[in-house]
C-alpha positions in Angstrom: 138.4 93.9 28.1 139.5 93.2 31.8 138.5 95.1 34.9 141.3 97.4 35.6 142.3 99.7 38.4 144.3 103.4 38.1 145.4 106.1 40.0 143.6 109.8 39.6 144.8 113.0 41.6 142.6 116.2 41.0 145.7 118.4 41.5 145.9 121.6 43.1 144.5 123.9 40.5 141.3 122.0 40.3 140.9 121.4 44.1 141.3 125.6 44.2 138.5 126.6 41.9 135.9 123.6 43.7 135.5 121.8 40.8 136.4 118.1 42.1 133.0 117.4 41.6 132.3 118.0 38.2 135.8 116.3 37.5 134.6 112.9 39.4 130.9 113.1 37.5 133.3 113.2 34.4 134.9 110.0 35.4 131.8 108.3 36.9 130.2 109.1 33.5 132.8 107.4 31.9 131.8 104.2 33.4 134.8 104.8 36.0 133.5 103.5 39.9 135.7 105.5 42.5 136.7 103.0 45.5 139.1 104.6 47.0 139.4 108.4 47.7 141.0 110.9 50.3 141.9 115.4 50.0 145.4 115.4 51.2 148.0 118.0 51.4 151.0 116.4 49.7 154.8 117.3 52.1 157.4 117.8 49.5 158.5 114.8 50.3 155.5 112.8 48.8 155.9 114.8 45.7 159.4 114.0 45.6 159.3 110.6 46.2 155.4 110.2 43.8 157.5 112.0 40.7 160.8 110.7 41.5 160.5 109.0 37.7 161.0 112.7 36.6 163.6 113.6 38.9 166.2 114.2 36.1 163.7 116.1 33.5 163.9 120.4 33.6 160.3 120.8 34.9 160.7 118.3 37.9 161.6 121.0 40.5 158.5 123.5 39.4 156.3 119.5 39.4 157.1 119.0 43.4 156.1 122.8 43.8 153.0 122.9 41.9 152.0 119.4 43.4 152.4 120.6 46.8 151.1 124.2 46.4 147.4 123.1 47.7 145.3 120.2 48.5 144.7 117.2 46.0 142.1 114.5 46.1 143.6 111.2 45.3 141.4 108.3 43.6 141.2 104.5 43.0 139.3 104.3 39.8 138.1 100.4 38.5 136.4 99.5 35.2 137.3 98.0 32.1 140.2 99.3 30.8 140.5 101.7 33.2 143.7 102.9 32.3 143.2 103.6 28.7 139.8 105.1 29.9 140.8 107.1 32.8 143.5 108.7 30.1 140.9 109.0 27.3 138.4 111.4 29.9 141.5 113.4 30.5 142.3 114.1 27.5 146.1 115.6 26.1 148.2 116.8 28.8 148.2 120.0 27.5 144.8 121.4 27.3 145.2 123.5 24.0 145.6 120.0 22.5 143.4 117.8 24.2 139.5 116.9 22.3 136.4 118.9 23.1 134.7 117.0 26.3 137.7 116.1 28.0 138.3 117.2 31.4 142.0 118.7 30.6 140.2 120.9 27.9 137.2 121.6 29.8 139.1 122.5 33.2 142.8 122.5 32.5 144.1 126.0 32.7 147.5 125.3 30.8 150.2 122.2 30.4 151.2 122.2 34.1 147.8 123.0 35.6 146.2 120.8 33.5 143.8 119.6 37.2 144.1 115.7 36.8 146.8 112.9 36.8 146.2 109.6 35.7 148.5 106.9 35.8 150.0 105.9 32.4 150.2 101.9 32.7 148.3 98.9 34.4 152.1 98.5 36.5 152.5 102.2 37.6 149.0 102.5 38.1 149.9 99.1 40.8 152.6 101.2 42.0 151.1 104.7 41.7 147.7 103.5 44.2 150.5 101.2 46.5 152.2 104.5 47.2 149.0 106.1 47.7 146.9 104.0 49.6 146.6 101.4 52.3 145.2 98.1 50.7 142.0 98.7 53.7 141.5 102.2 52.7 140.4 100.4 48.8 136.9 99.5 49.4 135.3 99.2 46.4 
């Protein structure tokens, strides 16, 4: 196993009912270390340009709005495998089908506000925290 980092955004839905923390124990628990983190208020722009990979798909338009509907907290996650772990802790994206103990089942409230995103791959999660983040705002 090799020491990985990924991209996590608590999305709007989660950052509205203040549970960011319980979200981040979740992660932490996992064996997860944050090193990077900032709350932001994405422009449509950012959403636009974060999601562009969707840009063609029917829900991309409702994505951007949802995404920029209320403040996110973006995070640098490292661990082993921290990928495959990150995605594991949140669970399916659609909360009716994601395990017991996962944070899309425990918090998600349905497939699009589901609270969490986590990148998919060890590349977009290199391209998902380069689009994020400053190289001197990781400081693990």
């Amino acid at each position: 196993m090799a020491t990985e980092r990924t991209l996590s955004i608590i999305k709007p839905d989660a950052t509205e009912r203040n549970i960011t923390g319980k979200i981040i124990t979740k992660l932490e628990d996992a064996g997860l270390r944050v090193i990077a983190q900032k709350r932001t208020w994405w422009k449509k722009k950012d959403a636009k340009e974060f999601y562009e990979v969707h840009k063609d798909r029917p829900f991309y338009k409702e994505l951007v709005a949802y995404m920029t509907s209320g403040p996110i907290v973006i995070q640098v996650l490292e661990g082993e495998d921290a990928v495959a772990k990150n995605r594991q802790v949140m669970g399916a994206t659609s909360p009716v089908d994601a395990e017991e103990g996962t944070i899309r089942k425990e918090f998600g409230v349905n497939i699009e506000r589901n609270s969490v995103h986590g990148s998919d791959s060890v590349e977009n999660a290199k391209k998902e925290i380069a689009m994020c983040f400053d190289k001197k705002e990781i400081v693990g």
